[in-house]
mmCIF file as gemmi writes it, N, C-alpha and C atoms, coordinates in Angstrom:
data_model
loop_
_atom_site.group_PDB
_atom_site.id
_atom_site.type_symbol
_atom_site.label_atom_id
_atom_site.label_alt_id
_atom_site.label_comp_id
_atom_site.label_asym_id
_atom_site.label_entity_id
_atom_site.label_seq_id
_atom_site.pdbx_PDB_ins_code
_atom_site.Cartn_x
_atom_site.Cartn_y
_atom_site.Cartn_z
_atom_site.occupancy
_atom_site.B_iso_or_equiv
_atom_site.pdbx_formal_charge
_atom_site.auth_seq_id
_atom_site.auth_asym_id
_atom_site.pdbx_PDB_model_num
ATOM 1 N N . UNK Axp A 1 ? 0.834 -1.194 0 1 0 ? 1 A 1
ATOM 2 C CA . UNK Axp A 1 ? 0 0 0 1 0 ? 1 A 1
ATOM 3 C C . UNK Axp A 1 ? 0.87 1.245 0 1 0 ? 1 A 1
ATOM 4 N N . UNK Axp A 2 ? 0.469 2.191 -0.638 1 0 ? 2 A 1
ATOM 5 C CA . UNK Axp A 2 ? 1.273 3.828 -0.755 1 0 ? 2 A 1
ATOM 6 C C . UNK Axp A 2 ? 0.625 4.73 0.225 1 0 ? 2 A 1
ATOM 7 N N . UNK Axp A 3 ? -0.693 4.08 1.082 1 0 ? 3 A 1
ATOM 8 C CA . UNK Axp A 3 ? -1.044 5.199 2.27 1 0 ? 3 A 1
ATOM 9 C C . UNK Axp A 3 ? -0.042 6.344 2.483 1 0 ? 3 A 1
ATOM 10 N N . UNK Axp A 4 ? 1.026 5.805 3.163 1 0 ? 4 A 1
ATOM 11 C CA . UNK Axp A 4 ? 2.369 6.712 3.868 1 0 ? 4 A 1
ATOM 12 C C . UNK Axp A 4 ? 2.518 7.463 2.921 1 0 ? 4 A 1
ATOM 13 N N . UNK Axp A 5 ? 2.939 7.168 2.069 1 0 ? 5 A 1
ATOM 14 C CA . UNK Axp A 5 ? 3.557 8.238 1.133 1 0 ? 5 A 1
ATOM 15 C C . UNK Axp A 5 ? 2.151 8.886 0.345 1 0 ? 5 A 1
ATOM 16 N N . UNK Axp A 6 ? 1.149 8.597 -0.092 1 0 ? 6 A 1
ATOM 17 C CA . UNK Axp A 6 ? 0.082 9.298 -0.416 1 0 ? 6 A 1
ATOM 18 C C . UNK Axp A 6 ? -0.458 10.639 1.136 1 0 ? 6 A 1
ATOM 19 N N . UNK Axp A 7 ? -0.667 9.621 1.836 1 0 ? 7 A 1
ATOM 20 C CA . UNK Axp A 7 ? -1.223 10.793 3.331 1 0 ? 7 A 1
ATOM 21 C C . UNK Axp A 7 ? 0.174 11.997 3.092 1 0 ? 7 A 1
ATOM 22 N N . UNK Axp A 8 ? 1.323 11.722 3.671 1 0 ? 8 A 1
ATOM 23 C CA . UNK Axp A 8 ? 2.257 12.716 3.758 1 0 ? 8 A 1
ATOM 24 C C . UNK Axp A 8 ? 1.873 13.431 2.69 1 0 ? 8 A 1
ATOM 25 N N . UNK Axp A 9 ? 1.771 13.403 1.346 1 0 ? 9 A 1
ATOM 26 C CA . UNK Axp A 9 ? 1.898 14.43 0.296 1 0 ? 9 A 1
ATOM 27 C C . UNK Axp A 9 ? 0.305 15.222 0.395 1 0 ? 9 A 1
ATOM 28 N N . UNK Axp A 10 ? -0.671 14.646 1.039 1 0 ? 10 A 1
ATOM 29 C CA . UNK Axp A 10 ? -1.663 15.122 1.113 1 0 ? 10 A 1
ATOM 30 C C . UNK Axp A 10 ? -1.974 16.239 2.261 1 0 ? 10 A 1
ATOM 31 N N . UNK Axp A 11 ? -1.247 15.954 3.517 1 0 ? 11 A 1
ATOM 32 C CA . UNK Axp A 11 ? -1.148 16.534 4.452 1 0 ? 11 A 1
ATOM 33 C C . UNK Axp A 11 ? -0.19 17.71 3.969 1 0 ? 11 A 1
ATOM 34 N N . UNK Axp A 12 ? 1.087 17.343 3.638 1 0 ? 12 A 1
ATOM 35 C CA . UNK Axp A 12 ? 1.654 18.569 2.917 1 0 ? 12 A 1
ATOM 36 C C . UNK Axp A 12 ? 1.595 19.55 2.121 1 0 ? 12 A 1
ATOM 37 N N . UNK Axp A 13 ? 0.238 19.278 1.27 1 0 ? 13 A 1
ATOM 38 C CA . UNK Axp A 13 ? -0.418 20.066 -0.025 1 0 ? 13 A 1
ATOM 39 C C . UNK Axp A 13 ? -1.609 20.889 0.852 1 0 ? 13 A 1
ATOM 40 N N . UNK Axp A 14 ? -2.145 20.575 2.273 1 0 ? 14 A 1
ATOM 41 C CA . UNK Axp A 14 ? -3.405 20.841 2.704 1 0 ? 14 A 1
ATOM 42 C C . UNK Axp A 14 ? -2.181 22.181 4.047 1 0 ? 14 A 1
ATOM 43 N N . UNK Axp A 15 ? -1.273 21.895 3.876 1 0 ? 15 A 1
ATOM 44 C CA . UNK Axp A 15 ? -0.625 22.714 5.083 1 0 ? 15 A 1
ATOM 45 C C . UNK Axp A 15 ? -1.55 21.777 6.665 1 0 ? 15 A 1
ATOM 46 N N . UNK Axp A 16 ? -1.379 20.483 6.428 1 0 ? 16 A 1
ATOM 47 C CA . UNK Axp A 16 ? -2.091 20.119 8.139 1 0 ? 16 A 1
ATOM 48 C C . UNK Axp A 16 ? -1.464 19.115 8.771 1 0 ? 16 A 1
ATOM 49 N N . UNK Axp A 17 ? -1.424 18.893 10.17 1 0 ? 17 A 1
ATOM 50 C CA . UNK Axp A 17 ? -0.655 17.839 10.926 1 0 ? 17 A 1
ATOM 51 C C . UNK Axp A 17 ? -1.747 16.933 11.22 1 0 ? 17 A 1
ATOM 52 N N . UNK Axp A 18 ? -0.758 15.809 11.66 1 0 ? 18 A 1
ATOM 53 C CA . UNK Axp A 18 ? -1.778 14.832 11.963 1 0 ? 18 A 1
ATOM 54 C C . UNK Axp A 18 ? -2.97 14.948 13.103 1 0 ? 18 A 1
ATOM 55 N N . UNK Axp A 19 ? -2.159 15.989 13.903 1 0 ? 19 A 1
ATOM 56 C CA . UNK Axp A 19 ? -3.303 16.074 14.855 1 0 ? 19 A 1
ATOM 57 C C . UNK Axp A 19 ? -4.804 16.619 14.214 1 0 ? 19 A 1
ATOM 58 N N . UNK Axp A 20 ? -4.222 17.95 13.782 1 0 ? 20 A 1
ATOM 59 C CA . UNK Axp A 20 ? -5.399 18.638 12.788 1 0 ? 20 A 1
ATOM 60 C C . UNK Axp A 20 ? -6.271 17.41 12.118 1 0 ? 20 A 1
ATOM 61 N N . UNK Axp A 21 ? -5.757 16.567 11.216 1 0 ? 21 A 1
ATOM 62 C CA . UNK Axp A 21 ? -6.488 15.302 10.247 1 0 ? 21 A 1
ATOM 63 C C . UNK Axp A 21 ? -7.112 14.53 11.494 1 0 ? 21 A 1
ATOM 64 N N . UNK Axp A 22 ? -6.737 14.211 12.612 1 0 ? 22 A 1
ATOM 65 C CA . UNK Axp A 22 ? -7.127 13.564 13.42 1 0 ? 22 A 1
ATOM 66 C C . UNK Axp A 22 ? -8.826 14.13 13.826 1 0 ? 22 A 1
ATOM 67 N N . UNK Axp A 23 ? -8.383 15.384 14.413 1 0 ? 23 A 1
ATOM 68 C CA . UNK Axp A 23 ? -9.115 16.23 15.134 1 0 ? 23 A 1
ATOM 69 C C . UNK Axp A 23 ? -10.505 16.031 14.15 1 0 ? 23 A 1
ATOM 70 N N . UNK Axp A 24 ? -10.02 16.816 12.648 1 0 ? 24 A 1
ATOM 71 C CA . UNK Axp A 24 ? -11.397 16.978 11.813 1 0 ? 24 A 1
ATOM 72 C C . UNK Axp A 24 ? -12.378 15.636 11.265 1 0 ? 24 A 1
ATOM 73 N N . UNK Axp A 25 ? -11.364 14.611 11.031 1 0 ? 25 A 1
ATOM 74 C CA . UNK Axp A 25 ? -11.833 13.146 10.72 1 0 ? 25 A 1
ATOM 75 C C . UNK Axp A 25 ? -12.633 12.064 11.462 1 0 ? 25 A 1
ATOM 76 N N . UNK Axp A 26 ? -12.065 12.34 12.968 1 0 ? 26 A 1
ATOM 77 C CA . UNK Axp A 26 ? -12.646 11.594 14.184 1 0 ? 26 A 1
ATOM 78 C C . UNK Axp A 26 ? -11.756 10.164 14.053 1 0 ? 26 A 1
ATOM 79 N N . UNK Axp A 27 ? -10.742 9.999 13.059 1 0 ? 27 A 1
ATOM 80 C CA . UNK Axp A 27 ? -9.78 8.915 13.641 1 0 ? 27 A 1
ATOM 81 C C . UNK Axp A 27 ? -8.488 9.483 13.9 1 0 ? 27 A 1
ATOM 82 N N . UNK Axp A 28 ? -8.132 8.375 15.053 1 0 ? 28 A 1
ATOM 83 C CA . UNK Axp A 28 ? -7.279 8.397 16.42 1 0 ? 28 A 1
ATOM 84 C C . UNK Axp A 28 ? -6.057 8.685 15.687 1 0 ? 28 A 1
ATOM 85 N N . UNK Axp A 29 ? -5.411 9.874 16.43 1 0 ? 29 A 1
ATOM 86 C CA . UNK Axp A 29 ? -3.906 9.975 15.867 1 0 ? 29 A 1
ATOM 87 C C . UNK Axp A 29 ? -3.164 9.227 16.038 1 0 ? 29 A 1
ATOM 88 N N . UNK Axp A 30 ? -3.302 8.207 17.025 1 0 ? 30 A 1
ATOM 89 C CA . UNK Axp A 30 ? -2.486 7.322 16.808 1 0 ? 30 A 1
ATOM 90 C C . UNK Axp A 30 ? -2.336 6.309 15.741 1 0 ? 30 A 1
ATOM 91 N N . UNK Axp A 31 ? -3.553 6.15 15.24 1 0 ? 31 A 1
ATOM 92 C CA . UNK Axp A 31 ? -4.017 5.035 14.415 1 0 ? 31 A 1
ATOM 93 C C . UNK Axp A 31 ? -2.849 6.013 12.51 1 0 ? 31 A 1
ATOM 94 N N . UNK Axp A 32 ? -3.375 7.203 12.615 1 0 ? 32 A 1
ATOM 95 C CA . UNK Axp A 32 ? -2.469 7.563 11.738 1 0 ? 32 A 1
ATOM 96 C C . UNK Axp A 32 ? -1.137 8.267 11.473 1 0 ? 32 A 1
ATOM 97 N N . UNK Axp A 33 ? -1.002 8.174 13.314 1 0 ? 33 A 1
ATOM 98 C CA . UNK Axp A 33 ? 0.487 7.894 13.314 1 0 ? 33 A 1
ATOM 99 C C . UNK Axp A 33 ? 1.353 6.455 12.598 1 0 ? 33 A 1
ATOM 100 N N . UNK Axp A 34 ? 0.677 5.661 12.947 1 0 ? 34 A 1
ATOM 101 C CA . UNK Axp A 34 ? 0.94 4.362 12.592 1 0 ? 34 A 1
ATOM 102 C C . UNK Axp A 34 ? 0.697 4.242 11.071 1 0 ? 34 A 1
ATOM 103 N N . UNK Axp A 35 ? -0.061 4.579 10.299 1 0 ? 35 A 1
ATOM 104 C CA . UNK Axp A 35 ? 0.072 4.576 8.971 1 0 ? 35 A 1
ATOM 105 C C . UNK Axp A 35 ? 1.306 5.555 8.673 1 0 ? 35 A 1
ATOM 106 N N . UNK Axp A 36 ? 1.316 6.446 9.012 1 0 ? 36 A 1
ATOM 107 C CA . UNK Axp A 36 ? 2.656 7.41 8.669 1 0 ? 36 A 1
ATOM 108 C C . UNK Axp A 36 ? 3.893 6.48 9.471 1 0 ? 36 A 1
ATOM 109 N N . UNK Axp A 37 ? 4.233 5.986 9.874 1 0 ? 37 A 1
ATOM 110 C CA . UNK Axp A 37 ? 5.167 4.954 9.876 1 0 ? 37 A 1
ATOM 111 C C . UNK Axp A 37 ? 5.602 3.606 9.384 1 0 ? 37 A 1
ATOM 112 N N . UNK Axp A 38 ? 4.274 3.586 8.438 1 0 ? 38 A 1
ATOM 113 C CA . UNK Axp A 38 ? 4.332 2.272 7.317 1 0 ? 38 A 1
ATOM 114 C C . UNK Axp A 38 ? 3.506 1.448 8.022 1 0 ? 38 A 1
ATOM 115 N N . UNK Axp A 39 ? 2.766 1.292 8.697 1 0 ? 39 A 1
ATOM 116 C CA . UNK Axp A 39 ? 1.808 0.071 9.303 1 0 ? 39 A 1
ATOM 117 C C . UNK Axp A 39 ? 0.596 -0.032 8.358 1 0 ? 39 A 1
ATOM 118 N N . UNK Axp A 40 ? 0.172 -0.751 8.001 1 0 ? 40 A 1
ATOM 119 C CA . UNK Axp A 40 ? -1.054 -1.29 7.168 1 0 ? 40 A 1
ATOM 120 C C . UNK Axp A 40 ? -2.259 -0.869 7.763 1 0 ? 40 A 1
ATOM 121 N N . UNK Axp A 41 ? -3.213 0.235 7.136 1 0 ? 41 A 1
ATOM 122 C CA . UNK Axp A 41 ? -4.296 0.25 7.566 1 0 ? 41 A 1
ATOM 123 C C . UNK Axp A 41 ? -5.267 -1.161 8.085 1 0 ? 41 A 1
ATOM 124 N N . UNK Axp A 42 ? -5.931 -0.929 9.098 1 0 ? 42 A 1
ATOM 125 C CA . UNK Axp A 42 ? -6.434 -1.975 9.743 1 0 ? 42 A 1
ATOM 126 C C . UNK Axp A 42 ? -8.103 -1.711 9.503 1 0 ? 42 A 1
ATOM 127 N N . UNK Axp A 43 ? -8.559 -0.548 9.491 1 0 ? 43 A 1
ATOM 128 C CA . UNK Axp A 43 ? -9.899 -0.288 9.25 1 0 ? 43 A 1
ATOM 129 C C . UNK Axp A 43 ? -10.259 0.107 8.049 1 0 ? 43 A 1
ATOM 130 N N . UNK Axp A 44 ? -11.298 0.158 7.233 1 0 ? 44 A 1
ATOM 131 C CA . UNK Axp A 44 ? -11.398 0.448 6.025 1 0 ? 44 A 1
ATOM 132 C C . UNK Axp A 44 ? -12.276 1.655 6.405 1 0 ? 44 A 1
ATOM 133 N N . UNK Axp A 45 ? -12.72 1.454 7.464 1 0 ? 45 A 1
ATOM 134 C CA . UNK Axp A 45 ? -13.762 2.557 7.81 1 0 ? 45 A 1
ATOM 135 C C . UNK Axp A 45 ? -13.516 3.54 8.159 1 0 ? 45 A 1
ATOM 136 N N . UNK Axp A 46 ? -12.013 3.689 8.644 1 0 ? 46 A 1
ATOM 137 C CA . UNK Axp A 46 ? -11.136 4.764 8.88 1 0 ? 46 A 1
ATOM 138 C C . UNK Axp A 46 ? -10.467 4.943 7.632 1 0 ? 46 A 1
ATOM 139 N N . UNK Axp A 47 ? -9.969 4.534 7.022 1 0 ? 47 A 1
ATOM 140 C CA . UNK Axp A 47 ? -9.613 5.154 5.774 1 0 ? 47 A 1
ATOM 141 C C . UNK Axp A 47 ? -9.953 6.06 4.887 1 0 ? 47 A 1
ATOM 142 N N . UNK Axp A 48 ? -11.329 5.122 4.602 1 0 ? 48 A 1
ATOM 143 C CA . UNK Axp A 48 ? -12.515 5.984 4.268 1 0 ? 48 A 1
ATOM 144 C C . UNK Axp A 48 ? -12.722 7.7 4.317 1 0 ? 48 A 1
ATOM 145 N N . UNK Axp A 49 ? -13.209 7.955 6.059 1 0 ? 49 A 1
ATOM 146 C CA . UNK Axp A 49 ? -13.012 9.01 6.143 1 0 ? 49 A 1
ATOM 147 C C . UNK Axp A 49 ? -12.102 9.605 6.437 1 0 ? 49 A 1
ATOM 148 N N . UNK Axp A 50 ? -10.721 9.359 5.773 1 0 ? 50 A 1
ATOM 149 C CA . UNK Axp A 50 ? -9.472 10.097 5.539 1 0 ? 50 A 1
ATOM 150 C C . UNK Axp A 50 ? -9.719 10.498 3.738 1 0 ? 50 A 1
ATOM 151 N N . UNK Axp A 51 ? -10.077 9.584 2.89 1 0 ? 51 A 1
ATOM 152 C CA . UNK Axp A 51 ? -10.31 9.929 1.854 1 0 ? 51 A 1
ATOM 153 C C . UNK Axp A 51 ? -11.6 10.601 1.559 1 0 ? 51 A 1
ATOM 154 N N . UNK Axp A 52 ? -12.344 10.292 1.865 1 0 ? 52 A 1
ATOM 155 C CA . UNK Axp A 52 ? -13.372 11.328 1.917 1 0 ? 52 A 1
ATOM 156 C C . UNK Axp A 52 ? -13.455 12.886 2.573 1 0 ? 52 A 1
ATOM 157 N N . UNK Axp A 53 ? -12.261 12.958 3.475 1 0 ? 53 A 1
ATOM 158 C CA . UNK Axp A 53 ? -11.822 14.184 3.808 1 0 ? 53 A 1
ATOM 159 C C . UNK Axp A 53 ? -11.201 15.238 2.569 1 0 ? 53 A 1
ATOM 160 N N . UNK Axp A 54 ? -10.321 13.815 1.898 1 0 ? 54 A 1
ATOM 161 C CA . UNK Axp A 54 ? -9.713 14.781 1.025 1 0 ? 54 A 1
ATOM 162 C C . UNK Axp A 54 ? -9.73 14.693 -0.295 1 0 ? 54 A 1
ATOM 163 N N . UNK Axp A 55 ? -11.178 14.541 -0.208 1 0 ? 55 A 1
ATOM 164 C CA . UNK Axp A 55 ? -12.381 14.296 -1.644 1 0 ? 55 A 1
ATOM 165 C C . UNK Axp A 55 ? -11.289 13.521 -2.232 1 0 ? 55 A 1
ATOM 166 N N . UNK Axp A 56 ? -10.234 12.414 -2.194 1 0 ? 56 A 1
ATOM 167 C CA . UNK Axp A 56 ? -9.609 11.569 -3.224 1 0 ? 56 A 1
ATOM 168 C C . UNK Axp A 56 ? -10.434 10.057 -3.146 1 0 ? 56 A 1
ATOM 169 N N . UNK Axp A 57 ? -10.296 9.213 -4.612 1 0 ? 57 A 1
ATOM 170 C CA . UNK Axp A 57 ? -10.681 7.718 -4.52 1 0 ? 57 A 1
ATOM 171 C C . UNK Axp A 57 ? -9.892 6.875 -3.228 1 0 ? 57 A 1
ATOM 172 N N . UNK Axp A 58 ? -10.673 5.97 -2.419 1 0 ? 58 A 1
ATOM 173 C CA . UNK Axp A 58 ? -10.388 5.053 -1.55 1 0 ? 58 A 1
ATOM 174 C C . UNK Axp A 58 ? -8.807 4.798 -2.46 1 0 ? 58 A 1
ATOM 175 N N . UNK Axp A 59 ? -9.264 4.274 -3.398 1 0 ? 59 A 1
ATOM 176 C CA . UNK Axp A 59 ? -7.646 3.435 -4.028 1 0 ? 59 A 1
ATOM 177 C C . UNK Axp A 59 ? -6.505 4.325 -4.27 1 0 ? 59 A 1
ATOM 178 N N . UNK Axp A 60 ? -7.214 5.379 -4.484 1 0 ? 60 A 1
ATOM 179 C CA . UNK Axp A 60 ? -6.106 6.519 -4.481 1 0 ? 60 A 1
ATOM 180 C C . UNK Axp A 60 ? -4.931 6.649 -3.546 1 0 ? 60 A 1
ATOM 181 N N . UNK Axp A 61 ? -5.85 6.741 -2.23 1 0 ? 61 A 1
ATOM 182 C CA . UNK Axp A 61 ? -5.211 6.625 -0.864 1 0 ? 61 A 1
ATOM 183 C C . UNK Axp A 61 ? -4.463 6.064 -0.688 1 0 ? 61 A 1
ATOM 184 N N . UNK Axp A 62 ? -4.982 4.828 -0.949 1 0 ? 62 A 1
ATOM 185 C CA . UNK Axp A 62 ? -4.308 3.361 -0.408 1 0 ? 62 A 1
ATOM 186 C C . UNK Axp A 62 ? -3.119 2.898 -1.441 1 0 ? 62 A 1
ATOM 187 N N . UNK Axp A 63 ? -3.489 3.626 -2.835 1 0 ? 63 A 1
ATOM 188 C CA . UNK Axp A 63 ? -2.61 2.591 -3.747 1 0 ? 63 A 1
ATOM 189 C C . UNK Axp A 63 ? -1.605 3.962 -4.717 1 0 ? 63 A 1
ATOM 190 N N . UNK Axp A 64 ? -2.116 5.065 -4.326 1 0 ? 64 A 1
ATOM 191 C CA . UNK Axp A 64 ? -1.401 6.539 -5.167 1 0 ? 64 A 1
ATOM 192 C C . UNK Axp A 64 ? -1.957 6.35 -6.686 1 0 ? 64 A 1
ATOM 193 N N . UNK Axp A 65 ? -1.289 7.503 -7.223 1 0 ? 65 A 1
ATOM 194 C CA . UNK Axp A 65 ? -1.147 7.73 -8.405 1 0 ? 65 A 1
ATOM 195 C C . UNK Axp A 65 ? -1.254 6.669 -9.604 1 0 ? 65 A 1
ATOM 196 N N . UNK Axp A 66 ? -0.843 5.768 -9.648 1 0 ? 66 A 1
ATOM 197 C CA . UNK Axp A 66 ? -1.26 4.485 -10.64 1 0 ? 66 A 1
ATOM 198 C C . UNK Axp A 66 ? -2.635 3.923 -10.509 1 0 ? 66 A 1
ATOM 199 N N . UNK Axp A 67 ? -2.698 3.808 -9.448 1 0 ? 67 A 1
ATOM 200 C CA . UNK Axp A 67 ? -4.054 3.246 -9.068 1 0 ? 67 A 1
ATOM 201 C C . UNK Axp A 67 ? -5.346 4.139 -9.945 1 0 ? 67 A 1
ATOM 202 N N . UNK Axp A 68 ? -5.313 5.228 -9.654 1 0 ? 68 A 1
ATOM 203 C CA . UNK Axp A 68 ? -6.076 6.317 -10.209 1 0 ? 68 A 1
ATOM 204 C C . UNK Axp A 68 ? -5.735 6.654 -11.735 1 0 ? 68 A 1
ATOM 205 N N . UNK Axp A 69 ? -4.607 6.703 -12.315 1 0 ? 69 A 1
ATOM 206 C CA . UNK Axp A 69 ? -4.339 6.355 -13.841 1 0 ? 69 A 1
ATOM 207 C C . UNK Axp A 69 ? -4.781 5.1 -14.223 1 0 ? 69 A 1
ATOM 208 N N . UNK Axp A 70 ? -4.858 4.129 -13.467 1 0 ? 70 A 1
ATOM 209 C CA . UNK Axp A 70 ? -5.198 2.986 -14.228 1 0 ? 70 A 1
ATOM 210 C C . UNK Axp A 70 ? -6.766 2.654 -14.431 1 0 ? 70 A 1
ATOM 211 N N . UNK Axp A 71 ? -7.071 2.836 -13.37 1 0 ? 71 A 1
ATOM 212 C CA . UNK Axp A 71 ? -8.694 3.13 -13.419 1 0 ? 71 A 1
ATOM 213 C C . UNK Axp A 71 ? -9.299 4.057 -14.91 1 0 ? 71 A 1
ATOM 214 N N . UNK Axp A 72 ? -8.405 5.358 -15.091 1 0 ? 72 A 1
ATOM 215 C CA . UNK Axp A 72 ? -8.735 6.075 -16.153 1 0 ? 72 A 1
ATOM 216 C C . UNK Axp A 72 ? -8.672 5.017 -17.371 1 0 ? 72 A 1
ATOM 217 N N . UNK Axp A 73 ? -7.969 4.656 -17.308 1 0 ? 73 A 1
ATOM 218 C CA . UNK Axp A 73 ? -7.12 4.02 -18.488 1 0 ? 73 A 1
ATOM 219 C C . UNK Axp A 73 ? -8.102 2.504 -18.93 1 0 ? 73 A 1
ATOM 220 N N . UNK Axp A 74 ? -8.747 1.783 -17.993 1 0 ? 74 A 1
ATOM 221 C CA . UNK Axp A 74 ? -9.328 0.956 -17.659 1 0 ? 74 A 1
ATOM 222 C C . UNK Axp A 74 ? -11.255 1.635 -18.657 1 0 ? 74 A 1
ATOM 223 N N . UNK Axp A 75 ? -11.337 2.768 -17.832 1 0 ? 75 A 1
ATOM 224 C CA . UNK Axp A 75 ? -12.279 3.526 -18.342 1 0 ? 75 A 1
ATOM 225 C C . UNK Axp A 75 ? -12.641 3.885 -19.959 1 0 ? 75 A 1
ATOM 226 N N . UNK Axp A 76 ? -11.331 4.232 -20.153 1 0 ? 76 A 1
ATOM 227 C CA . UNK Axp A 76 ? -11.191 4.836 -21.95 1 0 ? 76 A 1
ATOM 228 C C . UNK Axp A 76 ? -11.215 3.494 -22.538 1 0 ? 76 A 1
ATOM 229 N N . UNK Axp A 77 ? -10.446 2.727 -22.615 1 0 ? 77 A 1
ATOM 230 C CA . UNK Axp A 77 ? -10.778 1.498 -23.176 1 0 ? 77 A 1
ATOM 231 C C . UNK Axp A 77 ? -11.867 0.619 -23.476 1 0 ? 77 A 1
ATOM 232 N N . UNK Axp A 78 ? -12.644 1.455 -22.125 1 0 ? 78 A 1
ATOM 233 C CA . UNK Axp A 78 ? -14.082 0.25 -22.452 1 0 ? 78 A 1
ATOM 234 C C . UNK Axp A 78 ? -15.164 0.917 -23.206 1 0 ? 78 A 1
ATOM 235 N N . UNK Axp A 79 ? -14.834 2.467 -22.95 1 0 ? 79 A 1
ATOM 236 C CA . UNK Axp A 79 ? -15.578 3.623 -24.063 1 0 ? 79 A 1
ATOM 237 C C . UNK Axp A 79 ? -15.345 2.836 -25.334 1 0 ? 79 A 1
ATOM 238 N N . UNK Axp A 80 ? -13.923 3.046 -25.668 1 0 ? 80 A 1
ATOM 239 C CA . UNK Axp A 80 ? -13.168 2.451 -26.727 1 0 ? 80 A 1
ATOM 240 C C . UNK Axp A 80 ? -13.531 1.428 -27.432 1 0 ? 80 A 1
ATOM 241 N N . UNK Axp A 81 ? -13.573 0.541 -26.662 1 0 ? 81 A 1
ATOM 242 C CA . UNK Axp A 81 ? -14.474 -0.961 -27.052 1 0 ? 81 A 1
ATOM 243 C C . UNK Axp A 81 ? -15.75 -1.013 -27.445 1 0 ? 81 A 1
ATOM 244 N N . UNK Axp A 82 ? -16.462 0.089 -27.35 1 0 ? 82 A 1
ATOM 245 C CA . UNK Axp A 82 ? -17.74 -0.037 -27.482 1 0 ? 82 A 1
ATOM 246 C C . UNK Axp A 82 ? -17.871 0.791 -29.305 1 0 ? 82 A 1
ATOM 247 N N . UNK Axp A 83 ? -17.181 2.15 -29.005 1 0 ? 83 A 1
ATOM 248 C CA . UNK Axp A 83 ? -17.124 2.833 -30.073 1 0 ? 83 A 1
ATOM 249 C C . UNK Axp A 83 ? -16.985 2.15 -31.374 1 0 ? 83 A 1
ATOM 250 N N . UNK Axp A 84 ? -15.561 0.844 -31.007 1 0 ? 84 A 1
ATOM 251 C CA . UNK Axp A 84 ? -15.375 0.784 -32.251 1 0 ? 84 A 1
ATOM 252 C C . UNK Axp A 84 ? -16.15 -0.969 -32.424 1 0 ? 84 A 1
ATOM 253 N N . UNK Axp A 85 ? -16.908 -1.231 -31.879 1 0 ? 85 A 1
ATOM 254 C CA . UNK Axp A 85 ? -17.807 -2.511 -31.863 1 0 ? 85 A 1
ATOM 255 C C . UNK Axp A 85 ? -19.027 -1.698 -32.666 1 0 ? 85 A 1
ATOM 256 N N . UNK Axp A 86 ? -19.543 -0.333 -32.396 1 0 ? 86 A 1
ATOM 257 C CA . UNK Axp A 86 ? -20.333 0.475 -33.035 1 0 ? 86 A 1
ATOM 258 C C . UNK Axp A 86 ? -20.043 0.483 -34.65 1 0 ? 86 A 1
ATOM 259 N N . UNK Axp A 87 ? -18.593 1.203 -34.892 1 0 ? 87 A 1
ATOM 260 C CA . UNK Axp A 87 ? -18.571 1.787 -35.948 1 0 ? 87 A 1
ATOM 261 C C . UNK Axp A 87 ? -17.858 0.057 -36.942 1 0 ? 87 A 1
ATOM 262 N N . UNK Axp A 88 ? -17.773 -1.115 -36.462 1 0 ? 88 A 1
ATOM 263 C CA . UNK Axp A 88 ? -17.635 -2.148 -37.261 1 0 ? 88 A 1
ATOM 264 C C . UNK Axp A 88 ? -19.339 -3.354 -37.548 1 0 ? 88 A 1
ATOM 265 N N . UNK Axp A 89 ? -20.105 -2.58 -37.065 1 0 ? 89 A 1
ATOM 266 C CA . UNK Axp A 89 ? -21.526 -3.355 -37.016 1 0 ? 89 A 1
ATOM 267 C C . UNK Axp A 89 ? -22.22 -2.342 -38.113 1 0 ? 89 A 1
ATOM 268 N N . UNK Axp A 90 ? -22.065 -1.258 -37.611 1 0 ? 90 A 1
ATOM 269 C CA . UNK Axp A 90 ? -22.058 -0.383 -38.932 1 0 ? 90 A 1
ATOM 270 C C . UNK Axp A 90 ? -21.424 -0.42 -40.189 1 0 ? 90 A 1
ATOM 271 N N . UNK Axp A 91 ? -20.32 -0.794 -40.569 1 0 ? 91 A 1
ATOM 272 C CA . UNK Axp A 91 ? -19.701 -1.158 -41.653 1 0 ? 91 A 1
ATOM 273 C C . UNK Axp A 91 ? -19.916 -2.112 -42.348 1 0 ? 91 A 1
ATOM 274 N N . UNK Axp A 92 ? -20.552 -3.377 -41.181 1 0 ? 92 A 1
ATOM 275 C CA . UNK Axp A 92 ? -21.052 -4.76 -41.736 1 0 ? 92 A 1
ATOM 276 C C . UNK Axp A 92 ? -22.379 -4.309 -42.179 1 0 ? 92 A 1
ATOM 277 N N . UNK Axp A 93 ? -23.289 -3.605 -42.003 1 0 ? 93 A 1
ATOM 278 C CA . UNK Axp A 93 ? -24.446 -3.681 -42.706 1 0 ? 93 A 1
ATOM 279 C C . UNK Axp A 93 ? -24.416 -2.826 -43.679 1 0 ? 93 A 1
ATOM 280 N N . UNK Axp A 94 ? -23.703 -2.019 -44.082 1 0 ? 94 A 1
ATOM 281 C CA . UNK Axp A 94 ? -23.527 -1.035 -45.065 1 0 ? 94 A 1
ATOM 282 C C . UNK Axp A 94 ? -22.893 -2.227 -46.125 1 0 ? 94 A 1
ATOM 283 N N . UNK Axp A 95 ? -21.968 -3.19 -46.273 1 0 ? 95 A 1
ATOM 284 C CA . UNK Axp A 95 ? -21.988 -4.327 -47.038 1 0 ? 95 A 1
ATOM 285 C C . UNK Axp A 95 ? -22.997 -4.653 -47.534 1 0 ? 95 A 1
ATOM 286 N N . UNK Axp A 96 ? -23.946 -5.25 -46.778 1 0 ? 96 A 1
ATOM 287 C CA . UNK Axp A 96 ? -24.64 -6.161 -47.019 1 0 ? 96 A 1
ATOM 288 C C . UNK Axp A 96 ? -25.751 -5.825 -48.174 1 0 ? 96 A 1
């Protein structure tokens, strides 16, 4: 998981300490002390409202920057797939 390194850059972009994230979120600073030291989130339900604090995707959080490109990427493709399943069903009956 990229928690650690996702939270730090998030906390750093927001100007806030953990206490502050603590305070506004309602989970225990300790609990994200411990993620900021590399420990594996244990609650999902706390995570949650860490990402929902900072309007980012759950996977975002948990998994950074790829996670969230890949999803895009995952997305366009299936647009993609459809478009051109469109414009070759169309071509087959214009044959016919």
């Amino acid at each position: 998981m990229e928690i650690k390194r996702v939270l730090k850059e998030l906390l750093k972009e927001r100007d806030l300490s953990v206490a502050q994230l603590a305070r506004v979120t309602g989970v225990p600073r300790q609990t994200i002390d411990n993620w900021m030291a590399g420990q594996e989130p244990r609650s999902l339900k706390q995570v949650k409202k860490i990402a929902d604090y900072f309007a980012v995707p759950l996977d975002f959080l948990c998994f950074g920057e790829s996670a969230r490109d890949q999803s895009i990427q995952d997305f366009e493709d299936e647009i993609n797939a459809g478009v051109f399943e469109v414009v070759l069903r169309r071509v087959k009956r214009r044959k016919s």
